[in-house]
C-alpha positions in Angstrom: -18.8 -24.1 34.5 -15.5 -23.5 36.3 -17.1 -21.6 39.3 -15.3 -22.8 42.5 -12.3 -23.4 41.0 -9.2 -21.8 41.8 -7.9 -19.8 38.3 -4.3 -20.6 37.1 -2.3 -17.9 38.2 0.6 -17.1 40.2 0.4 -13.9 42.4 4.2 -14.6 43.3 5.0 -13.7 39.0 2.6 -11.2 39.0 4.1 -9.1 41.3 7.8 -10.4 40.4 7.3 -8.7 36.8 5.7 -5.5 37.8 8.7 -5.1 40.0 11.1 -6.0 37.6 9.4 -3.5 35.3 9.4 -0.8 37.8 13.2 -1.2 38.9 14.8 -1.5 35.4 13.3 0.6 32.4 15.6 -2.1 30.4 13.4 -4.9 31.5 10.2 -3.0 31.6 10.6 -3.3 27.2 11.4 -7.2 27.2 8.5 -7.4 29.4 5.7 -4.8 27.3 6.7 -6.9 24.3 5.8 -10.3 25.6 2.8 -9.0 28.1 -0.4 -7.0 27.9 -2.2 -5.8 30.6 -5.0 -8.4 30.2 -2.9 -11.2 31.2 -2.8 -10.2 34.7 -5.2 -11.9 36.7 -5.0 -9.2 39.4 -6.7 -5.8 38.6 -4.2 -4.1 40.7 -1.9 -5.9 39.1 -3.5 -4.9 35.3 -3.9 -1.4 36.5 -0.3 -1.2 37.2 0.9 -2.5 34.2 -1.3 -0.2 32.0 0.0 2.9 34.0 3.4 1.7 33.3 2.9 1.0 29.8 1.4 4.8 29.3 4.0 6.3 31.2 6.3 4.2 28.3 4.5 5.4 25.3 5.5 9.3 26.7 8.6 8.7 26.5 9.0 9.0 30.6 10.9 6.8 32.8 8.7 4.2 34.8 9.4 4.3 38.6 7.2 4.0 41.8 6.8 7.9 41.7 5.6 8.2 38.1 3.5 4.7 37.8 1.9 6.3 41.7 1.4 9.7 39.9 0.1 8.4 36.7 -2.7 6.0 38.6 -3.6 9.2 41.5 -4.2 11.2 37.9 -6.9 9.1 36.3 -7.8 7.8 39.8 -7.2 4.7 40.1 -4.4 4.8 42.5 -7.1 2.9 45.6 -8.0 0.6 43.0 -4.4 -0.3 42.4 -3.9 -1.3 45.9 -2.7 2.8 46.9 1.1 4.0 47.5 2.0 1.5 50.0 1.0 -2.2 48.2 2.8 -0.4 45.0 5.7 0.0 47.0 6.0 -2.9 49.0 6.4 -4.9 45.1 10.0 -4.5 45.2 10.6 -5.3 48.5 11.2 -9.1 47.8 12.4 -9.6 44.4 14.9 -12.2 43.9 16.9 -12.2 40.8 16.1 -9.2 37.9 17.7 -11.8 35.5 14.3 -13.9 36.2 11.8 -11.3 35.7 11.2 -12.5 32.1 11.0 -16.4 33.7 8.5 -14.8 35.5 7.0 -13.3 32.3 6.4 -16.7 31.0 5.2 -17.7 34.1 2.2 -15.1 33.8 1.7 -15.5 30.3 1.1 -19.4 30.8 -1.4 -18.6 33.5 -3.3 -16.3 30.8 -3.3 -18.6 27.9 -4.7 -21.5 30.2 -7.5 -18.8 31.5 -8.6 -18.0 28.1 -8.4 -22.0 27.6 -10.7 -22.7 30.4 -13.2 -19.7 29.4 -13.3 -20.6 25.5 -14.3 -24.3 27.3 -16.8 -22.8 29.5 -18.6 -21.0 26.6 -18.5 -23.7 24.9 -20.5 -26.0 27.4 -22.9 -23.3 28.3 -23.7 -23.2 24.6 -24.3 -26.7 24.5 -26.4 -26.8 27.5 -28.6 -23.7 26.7 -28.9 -23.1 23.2 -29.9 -25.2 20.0 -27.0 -24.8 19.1 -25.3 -26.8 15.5 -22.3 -28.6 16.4 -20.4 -28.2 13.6 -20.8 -24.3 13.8 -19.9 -24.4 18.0 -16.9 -27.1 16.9 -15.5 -24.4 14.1 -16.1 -21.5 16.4 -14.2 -23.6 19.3 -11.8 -24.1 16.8 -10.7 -20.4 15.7 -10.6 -19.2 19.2 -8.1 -21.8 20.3 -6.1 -21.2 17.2 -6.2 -17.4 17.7 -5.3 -18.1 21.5 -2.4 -20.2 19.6 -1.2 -17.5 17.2 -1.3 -14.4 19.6 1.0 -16.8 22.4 3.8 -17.6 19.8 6.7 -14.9 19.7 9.0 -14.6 16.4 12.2 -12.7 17.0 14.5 -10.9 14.1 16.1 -12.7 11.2 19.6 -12.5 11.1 20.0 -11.8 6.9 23.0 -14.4 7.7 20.6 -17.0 8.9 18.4 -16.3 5.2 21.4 -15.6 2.2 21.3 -19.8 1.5 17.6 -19.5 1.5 18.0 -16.8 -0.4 20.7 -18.2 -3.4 18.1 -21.6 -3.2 14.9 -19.6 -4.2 17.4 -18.0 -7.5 18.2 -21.0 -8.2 14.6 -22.1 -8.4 13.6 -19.5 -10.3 16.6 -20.3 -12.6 15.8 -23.7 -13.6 11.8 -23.5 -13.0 10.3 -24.8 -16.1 9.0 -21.8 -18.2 9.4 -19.7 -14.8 7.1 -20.6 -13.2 7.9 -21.1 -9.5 4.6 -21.3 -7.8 1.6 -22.9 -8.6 0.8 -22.9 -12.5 -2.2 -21.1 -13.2 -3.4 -22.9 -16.5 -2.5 -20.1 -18.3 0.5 -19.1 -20.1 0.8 -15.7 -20.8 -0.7 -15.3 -16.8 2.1 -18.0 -15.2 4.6 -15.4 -17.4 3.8 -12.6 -15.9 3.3 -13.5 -12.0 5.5 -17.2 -12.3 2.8 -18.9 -10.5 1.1 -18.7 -7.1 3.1 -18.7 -4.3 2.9 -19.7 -0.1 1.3 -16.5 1.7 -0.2 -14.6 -1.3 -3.6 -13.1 -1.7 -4.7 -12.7 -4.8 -7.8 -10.8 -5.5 -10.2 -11.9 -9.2 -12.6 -8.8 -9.9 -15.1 -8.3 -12.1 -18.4 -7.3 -13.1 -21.1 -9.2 -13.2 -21.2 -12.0 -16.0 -17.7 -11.3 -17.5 -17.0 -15.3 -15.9 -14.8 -14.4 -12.8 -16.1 -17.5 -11.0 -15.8 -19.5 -14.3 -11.8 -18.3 -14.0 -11.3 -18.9 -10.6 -12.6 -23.0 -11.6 -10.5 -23.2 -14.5 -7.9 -22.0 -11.8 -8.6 -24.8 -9.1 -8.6 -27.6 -11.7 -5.6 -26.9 -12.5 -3.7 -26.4 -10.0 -5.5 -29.5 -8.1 -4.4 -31.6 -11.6 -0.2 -30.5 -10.2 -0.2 -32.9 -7.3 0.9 -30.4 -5.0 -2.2 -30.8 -2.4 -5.6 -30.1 -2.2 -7.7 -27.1 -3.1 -10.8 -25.7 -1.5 -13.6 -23.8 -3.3 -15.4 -22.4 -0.6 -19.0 -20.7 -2.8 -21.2 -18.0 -1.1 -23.0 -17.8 -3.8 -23.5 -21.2 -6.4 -24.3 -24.4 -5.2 -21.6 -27.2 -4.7 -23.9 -29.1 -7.6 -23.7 -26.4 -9.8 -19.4 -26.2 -9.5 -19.4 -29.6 -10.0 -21.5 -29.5 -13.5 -19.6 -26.5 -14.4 -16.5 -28.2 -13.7 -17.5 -31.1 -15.9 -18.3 -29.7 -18.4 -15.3 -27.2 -19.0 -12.9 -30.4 -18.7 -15.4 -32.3 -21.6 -15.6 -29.5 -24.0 -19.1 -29.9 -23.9 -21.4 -27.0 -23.3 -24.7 -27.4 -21.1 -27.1 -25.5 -23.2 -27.4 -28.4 -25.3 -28.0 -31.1 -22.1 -30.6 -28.6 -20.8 -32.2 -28.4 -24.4 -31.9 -32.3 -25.1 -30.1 -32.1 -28.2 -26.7 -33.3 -26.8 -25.4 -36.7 -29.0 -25.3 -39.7 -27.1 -21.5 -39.6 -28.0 -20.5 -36.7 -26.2 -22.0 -38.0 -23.0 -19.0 -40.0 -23.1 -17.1 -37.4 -23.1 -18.7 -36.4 -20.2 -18.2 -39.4 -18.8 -14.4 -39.4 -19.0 -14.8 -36.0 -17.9 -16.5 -37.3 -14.6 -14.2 -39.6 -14.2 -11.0 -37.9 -14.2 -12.3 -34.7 -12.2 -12.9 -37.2 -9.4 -9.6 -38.2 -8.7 -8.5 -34.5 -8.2 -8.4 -33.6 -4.7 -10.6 -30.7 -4.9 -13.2 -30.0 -2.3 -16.2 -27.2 -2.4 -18.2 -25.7 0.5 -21.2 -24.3 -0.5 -22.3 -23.0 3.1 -24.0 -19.1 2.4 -22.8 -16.7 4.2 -20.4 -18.3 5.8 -17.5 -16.3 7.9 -14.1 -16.0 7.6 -13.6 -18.1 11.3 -15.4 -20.9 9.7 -12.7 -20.6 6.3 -9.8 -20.5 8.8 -11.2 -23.6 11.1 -12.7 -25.6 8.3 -9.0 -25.2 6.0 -6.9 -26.3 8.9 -9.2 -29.3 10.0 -9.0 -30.1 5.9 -4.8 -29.8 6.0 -4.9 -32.2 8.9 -7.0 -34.8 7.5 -5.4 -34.6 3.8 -2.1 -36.3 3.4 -0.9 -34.1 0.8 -1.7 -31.5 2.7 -3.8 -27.7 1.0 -2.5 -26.6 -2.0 -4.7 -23.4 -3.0 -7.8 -21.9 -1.4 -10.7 -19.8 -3.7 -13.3 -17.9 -2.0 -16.2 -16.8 -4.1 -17.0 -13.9 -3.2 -15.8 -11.6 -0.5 -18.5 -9.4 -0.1 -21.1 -12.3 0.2 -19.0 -13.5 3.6 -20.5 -13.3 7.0 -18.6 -11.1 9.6 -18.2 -10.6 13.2 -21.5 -9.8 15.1 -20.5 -6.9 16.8 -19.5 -5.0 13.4 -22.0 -3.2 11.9 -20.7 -1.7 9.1 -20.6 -4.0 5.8 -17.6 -1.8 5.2 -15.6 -3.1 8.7 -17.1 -6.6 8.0 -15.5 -6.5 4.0 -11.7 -5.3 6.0 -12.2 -7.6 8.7 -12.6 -10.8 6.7 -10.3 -9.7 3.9 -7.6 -9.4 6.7 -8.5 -12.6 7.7 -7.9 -14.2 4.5 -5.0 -12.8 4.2 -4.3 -13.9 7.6 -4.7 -17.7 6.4 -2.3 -17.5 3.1 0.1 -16.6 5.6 -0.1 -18.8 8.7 -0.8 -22.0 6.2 1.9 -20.9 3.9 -0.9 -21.7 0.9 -1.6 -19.2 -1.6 -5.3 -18.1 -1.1 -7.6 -16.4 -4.4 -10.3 -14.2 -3.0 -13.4 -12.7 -5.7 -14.7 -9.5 -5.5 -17.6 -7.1 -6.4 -16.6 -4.2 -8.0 -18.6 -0.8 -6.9 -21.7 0.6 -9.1 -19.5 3.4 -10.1 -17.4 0.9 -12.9 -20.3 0.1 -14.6 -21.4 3.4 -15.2 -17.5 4.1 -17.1 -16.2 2.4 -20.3 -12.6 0.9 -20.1 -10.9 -1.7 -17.7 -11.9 -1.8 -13.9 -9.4 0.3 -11.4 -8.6 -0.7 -8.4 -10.5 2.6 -7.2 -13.8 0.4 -8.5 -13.0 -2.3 -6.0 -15.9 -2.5 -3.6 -14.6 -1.8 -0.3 -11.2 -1.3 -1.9 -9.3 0.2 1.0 -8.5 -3.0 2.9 -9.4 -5.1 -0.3 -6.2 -3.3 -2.5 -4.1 -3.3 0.8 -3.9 -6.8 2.3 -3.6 -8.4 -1.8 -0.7 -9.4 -3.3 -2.1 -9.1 -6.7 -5.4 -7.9 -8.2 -6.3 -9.2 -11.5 -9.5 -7.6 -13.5 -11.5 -9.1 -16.1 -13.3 -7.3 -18.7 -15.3 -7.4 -21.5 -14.7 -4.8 -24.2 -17.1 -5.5 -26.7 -19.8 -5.3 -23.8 -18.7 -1.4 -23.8 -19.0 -0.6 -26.8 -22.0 -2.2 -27.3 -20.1 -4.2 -30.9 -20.7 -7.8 -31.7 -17.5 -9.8 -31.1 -16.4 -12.0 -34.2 -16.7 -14.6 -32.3 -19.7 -14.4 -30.0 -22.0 -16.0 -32.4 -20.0 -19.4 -31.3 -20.1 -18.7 -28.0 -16.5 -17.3 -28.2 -15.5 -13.7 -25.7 -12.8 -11.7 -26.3 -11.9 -11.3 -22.6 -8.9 -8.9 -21.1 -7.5 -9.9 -17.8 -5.8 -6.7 -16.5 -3.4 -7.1 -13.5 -3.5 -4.0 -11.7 -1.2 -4.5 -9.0 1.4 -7.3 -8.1 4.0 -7.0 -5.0 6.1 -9.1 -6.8 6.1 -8.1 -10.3 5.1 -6.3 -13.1 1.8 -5.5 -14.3 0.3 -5.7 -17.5 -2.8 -6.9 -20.2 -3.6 -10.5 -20.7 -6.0 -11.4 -23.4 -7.9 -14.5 -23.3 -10.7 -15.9 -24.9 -13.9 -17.3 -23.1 -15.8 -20.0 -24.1 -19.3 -19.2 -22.3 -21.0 -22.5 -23.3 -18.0 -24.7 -21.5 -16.7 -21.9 -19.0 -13.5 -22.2 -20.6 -10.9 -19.8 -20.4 -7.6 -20.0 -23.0 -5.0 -17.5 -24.3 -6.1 -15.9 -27.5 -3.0 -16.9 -29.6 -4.6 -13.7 -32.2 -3.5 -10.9 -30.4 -0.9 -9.4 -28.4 -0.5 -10.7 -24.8 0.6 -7.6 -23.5 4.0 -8.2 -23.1 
């Protein structure tokens, strides 16, 4: 679609910066750190640039003869214009104290190209494909935001600049009721031991099958959506937005389903359901049910959802990470698992939110009694590197095969193991489940592991 139409560029810049960069070695590392070779529009210009930056990376001063030498030795030296354009590129340079002006210059040029090519896409989508508009709008959407994120330069911190910040965040923690400084959890012994969730965490929930991690992670998002602080998203790969929703119900009621689905439930505990109903409705917490959805649609459909909500996101649950769609052109489930658990990671950080990922653990952790490690995380290379904390749950009556006390009431003894925490210690947590309501709460009969 933009055929015709002359590309944003500026030859003048182009060539302005690859002289600055081949005059003064001093200007050349300003100028690697806010270009890469793709934002040249001219592929002499790109080939220059790259043979400069290699020449860099060696350690070897960049000057006509080396960049020259280094393009003749991979030959490309014709295709970079040969000796003579190369050399007439610092023939007219104004001002070295404007190359990085001229930086900008270049680097506006590219953004606005990859602007008008993400457009183009777009409209040839539209045009020759079936496509759903809601998927093209969120894919849209995380290419211009990436576009966004990779243009935007932070410099150092001066520790000067922080100390206030610093002495503020003690005196938070100070005065925070029961110390908890983030974003209560619902449970006591668990806000204790990690004082809350905080802005730019991920937090990994593990567990085998049927110990209730998804149960957890609800009990999680009610309560944090019941602080006031924002909205939370439950985005579910694998339940049913319907299903949350009766779950969630019926944990806040007391009031387990077995007995709906049996048609034994009193008439008066519907109104506790009721009440139930009512009250979850005014918490600000939203579900997407979409299967296999990717982490670009978490990222776009989030920030569209901060934008619209006045209060802004509070907390983001995904459930579960291995059920989550990845890029087309990686083909290993492996690279998909790192790829969107980067991602994640990626979002807790650029909306300042804390974000609570679920996770398979591998085959191997059922086959061993005790508590997961977080060797049994499937995937666990990039899973244990980009969390902040990993919590397990686990059922130790299911491993020894014994009868809890309390199971005939529908009562588990549950531990919830953290494993790892950036910012604190780690330890046991033992809770009780309540299966029939999908209740978790401390178990007040045993030591918390503290």
């Amino acid at each position: 679609m933009t055929e015709g139409r002359k590309q944003p560029w500026s030859a003048e810049a182009e060539k302005s910066v690859l002289a600055g960069v081949l005059i003064d070695s001093m200007i050349a590392i300003e100028v690697f750190a806010m270009l890469s070779e793709s934002d040249f529009y001219d592929n002499r210009h790109r080939r220059i640039f790259l043979a400069s930056k290699v020449i860099d990376s060696r350690g070897e001063p960049i000057d006509l003869v080396t960049v020259s030498n280094e393009l003749e030795r991979i030959g490309e030296l014709d295709a970079a214009g040969g000796l003579e354009y190369i050399s007439a590129l610092t023939d007219d340079l104004p001002f070295l104290s404007n190359v990085l002006s001229y930086s900008k210059i270049v680097k506006d040029g590219s953004l606005l190209r990859q602007f008008l090519s993400i457009a183009s896409q777009g409209m040839d989508k539209v045009f020759s494909t079936n496509v759903n508009a809601s998927e093209l709008l969120d894919e849209v959407s995380q290419k211009m935001f990436d576009i966004g994120t990779s243009s935007s330069q932070k410099d150092f911190f001066r520790v000067s600049e922080l100390t206030a910040e610093a002495i503020n965040t003690f005196r938070t923690m100070r005065d925070a009721k029961d110390g908890v400084t983030g974003l209560s959890t619902g449970l006591e012994p668990l806000d204790r031991m990690t004082t809350g969730f905080h802005p730019g965490e991920m937090n990994v929930i593990a567990a085998r099958p049927g110990v209730g991690k998804t149960s957890l992670a609800l009990n999680m998002a009610r309560n944090i959506a019941a602080q006031g602080k924002g909205a939370v998203v439950f985005f579910s790969l694998e339940m049913t937005a319907d299903q949350l929703t009766q779950r969630l119900v019926s944990s806040m009621a007391g009031v387990g389903i077995q007995p709906i689905i049996d048609g034994t439930l009193a008439d008066r505990f519907f109104d506790d359901l009721n009440k139930a109903a009512e009250d979850l409705s005014n918490l600000p917490i939203f579900i997407d049910d979409t299967p296999s959805i990717s982490s670009a649609e978490i990222r776009a459909k989030t920030r569209r959802l901060a934008q619209r909500e006045k209060g802004g996101i509070a907390a983001v649950f995904v459930d579960y990470l291995q059920l989550m769609h990845g890029s087309d052109d990686v083909e290993s489930h492996q690279l998909r698992v790192a790829k969107n658990s980067s991602d994640l990671k990626g979002l807790a950080k650029d909306l300042k939110i804390p974000v609570m990922v679920l996770s398979q653990l591998s085959r191997g952790a059922a086959k061993r009694e005790g508590p997961p490690r977080l060797s049994d995380l499937r995937d666990s290379g990039a899973i244990e590197q980009d969390a902040d904390m990993v919590m397990f749950l686990h059922d130790e009556n299911a491993d020894s095969g014994k009868e809890d006390d309390r199971a005939q009431g529908g009562l588990r003894r549950i531990l919830l193991k953290i494993a790892k925490q950036r910012k604190g210690q780690r330890g046991d947590i033992r809770l009780i489940f309540n299966a029939s309501t999908t209740t978790f709460y401390p178990d007040e009969t045993q030591d918390d592991g503290f």
